[in-house]
C-alpha positions in Angstrom: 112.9 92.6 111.0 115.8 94.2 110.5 119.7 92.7 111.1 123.2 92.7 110.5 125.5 90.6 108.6 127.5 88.4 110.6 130.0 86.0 108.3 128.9 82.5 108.1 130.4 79.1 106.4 130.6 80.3 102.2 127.7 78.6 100.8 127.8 76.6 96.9 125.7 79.8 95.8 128.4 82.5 94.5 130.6 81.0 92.7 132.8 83.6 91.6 135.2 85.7 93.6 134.0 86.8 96.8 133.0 90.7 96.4 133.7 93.5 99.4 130.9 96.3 99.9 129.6 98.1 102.5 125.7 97.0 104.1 123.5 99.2 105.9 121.0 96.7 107.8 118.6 94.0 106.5 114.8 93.5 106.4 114.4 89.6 106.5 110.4 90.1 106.1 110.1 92.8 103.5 106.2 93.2 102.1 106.6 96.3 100.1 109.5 96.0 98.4 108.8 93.6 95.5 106.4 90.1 95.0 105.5 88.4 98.2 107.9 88.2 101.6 111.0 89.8 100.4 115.2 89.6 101.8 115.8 93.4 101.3 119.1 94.3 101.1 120.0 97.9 102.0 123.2 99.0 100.7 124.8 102.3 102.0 125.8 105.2 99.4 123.8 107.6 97.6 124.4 110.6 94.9 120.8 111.8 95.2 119.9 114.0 98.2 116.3 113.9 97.6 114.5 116.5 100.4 111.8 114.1 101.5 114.8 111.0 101.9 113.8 109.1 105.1 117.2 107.3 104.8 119.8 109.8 105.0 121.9 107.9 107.2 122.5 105.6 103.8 123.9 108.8 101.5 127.8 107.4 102.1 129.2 103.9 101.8 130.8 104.4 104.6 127.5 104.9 107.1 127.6 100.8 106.1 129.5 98.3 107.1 132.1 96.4 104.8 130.8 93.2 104.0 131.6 90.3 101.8 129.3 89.0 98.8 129.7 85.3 100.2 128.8 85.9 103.7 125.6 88.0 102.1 124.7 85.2 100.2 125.0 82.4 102.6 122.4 84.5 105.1 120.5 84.6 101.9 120.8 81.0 101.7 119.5 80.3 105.4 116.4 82.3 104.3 115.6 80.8 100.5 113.1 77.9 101.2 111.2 80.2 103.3 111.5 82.6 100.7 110.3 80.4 98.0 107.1 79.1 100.2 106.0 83.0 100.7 106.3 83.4 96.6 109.1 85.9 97.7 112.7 86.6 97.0 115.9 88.8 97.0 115.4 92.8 96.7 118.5 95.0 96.7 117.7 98.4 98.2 119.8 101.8 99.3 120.3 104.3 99.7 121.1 103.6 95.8 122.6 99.9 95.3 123.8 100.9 91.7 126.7 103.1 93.8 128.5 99.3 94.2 127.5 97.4 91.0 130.1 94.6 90.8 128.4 93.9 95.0 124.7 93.7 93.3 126.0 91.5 90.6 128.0 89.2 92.6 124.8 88.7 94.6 122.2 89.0 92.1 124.1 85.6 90.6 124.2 84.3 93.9 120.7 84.8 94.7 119.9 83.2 91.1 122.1 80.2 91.5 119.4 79.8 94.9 117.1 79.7 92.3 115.4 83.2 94.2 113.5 85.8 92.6 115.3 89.0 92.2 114.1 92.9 92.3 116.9 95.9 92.0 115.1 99.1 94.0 116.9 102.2 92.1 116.5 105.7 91.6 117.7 104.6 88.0 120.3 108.0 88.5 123.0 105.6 87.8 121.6 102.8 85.4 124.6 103.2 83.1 126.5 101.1 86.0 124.4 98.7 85.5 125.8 96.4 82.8 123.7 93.6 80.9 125.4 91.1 82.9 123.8 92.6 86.0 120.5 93.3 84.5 120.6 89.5 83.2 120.2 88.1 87.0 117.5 91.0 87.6 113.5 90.0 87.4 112.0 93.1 88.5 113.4 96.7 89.0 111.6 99.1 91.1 112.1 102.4 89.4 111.5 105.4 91.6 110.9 107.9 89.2 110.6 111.2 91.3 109.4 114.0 89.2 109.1 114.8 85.4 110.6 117.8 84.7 114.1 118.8 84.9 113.9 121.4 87.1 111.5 119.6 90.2 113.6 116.9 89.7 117.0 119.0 90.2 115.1 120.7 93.0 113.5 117.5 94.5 117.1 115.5 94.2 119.4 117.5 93.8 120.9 115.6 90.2 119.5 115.6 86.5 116.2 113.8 85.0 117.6 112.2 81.8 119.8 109.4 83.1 116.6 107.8 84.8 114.6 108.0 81.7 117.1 107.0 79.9 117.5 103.9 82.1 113.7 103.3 82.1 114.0 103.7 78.5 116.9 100.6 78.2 114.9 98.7 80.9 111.9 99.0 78.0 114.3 97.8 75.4 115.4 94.4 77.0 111.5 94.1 78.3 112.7 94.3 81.7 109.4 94.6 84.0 109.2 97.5 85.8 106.8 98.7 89.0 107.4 102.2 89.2 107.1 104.5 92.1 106.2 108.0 92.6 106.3 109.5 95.9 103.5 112.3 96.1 105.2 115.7 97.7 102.7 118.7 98.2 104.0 121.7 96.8 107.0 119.9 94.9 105.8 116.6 93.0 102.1 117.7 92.9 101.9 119.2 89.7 99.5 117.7 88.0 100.5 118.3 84.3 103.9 117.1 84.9 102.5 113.5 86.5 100.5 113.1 83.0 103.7 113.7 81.3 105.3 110.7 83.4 102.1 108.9 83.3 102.1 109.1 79.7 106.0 108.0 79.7 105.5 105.4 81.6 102.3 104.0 79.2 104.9 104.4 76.3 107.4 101.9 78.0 105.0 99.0 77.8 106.8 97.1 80.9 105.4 99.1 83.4 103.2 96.5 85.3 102.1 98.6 87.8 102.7 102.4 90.2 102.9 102.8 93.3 101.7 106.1 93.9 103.4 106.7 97.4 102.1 109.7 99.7 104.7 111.4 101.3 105.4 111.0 105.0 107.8 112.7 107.7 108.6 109.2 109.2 112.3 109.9 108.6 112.3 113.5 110.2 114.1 112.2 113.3 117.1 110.6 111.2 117.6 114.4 109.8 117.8 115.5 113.1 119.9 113.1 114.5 122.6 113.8 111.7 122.1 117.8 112.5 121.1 117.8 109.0 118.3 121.0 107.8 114.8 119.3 107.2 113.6 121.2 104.1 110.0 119.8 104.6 109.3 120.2 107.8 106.2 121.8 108.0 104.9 119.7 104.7 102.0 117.9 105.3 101.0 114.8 103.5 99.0 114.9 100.4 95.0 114.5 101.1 93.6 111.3 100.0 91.7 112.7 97.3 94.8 113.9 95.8 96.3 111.0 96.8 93.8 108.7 94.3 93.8 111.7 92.0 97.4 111.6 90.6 96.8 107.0 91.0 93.6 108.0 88.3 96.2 110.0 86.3 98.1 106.8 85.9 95.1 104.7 85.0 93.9 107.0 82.5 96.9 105.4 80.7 96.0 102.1 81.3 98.6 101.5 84.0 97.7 99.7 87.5 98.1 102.8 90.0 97.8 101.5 93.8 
C-alpha cells in the first residue's frame, strides 16, 4: 500500500538532528524488497537513466516531497511491532537513496534504535556516498548490478560500471550481505558471456546470498508517457522463460542461489 508522509509527534527513535530530504511515496507492505513484510522507503533523485526504468518520475529530488528524518521515523515507529511479527523491516528504495546520504543515515539509525532490520536498495553508482557510519546501521544491501561490461552498462544507464563493482567490492570487504539483482533485457542485458562474467564476480565476493534474476517488464511504459519522455524499449518484449531460468542456471553454476 502505498502513502505519503504526513508529520507526526517526533518519536524517542532518532536521536540526532532532525534531517530534511525529499520522499517519493511509501509501500507499508513491501514483499520483494528485502526479508519478510517490508516499510519501503522511496526516495526521489536519480543519476542513472536506465532505458527499461519503470520509475522515471523518481530521476529528481524534486519529483518528492521535502520531508523530515523525524516525521519518517515516527511513521516507521507506528509500523515496527508489526514489522517485527512479519520477520520484516525498513528498506530504503529510489530512484537511488544514495543521492541523499546524511537522509538514509539519519533513518537507518533511527530504524536501528527500533531495533528494525535494515536493507539499502542501490544501483551501488554512488556507493562512495555511502560512509561506514551509514553502512554500520545497514543489514542487507540490494545491489542491482545491471550489466557487466562497460559499454551495455553505459548504454543500459547511461553512467560507468566501475563504481558499482567497486562498491560491491567494499561491501565484500566489511562482509556486508548482499542479494543481488539483475534485470534480464532482450537484446541489451542478454548476453550470455557477459552474465558468466558477473556471475563469476559475484561468486568471487563471497556475501552474495542470493540473485534475483528479474525479467524485464513494460509495467512502467505509461509513467514515460505521461512525462512525454521517448520509450527506447517499446517494442521489447520480455525474455522467454527458458532464457529466463537460463541466465538464473548461469548463476548457479557458481554456486550462488538464482531465483
Amino acid at each position: 500500500m502505498l502513502s505519503p508522509i504526513t508529520p507526526q509527534p517526533a518519536h524517542a527513535a532518532g536521536t540526532g538532528a532532525s534531517v530534511r530530504g525529499w520522499v517519493h511515496s511509501v509501500e507499508t507492505g513491501g514483499t520483494v524488497d528485502g526479508p519478510g513484510l517490508r516499510y519501503v522507503l522511496f526516495l526521489a533523485g536519480c543519476p542513472l537513466r536506465c532505458q527499461y526504468c519503470h520509475n522515471p518520475d523518481t530521476r529528481h529530488m524534486h519529483d518528492g516531497s521535502p520531508a523530515q528524518s523525524s516525521d519518517v521515523l515516527a511513521d516507521i515507529a507506528t509500523y515496527a511491532d508489526f514489522l517485527h511479527r512479519a520477520h520484516g523491516g525498513l528498506t530504503i528504495s529510489g530512484g537511488e537513496p544514495l543521492v541523499q546520504p546524511e537522509f538514509c543515515a539519519a533513518i537507518f539509525r533511527g530504524a536501528k534504535q527500533l531495533g528494525l532490520h535494515t536493507a539499502l536498495d542501490t544501483s551501488g553508482f554512488l556507493g562512495s556516498h555511502a560512509d561506514d557510519h551509514l553502512l554500520a546501521d545497514v543489514d542487507l544491501v540490494l545491489l542491482d548490478i545491471k550489466a557487466f561490461k562497460e559499454a551495455t552498462y553505459r548504454a543500459a544507464t547511461g553512467v560507468p560500471l566501475r563504481p558499482t563493482l567497486e562498491f560491491a567490492e567494499r561491501l565484500s570487504a566489511l562482509r556486508k550481505p548482499i542479494w543481488l539483482r539483475y534485470v534480464l533485457v532482450p537484446g541489451l542485458t542478454d548476453h550470455l558471456d557477459e552474465i558468466e562474467g558477473l556471475a563469476e564476480f559475484a561468486a568471487g565476493l563471497e556475501v552474495v546470498e542470493r540473485v534475483d534474476v528479474l525479467p524485464f517488464h513494460k509495467m512502467g511504459e505509461f509513467k514515460w508517457k505521461q512525462l512525454g519522455l521517448p520509450y527506447a524499449l517499446a517494442n521489447t518484449e520480455p525474455p522467454p522463460p527458458e532464457l529466463t531460468e537460463r541466465v538464473r542456471g548461469i548463476f548457479r553454476t557458481q554456486g550462488l542461489k538464482a531465483v
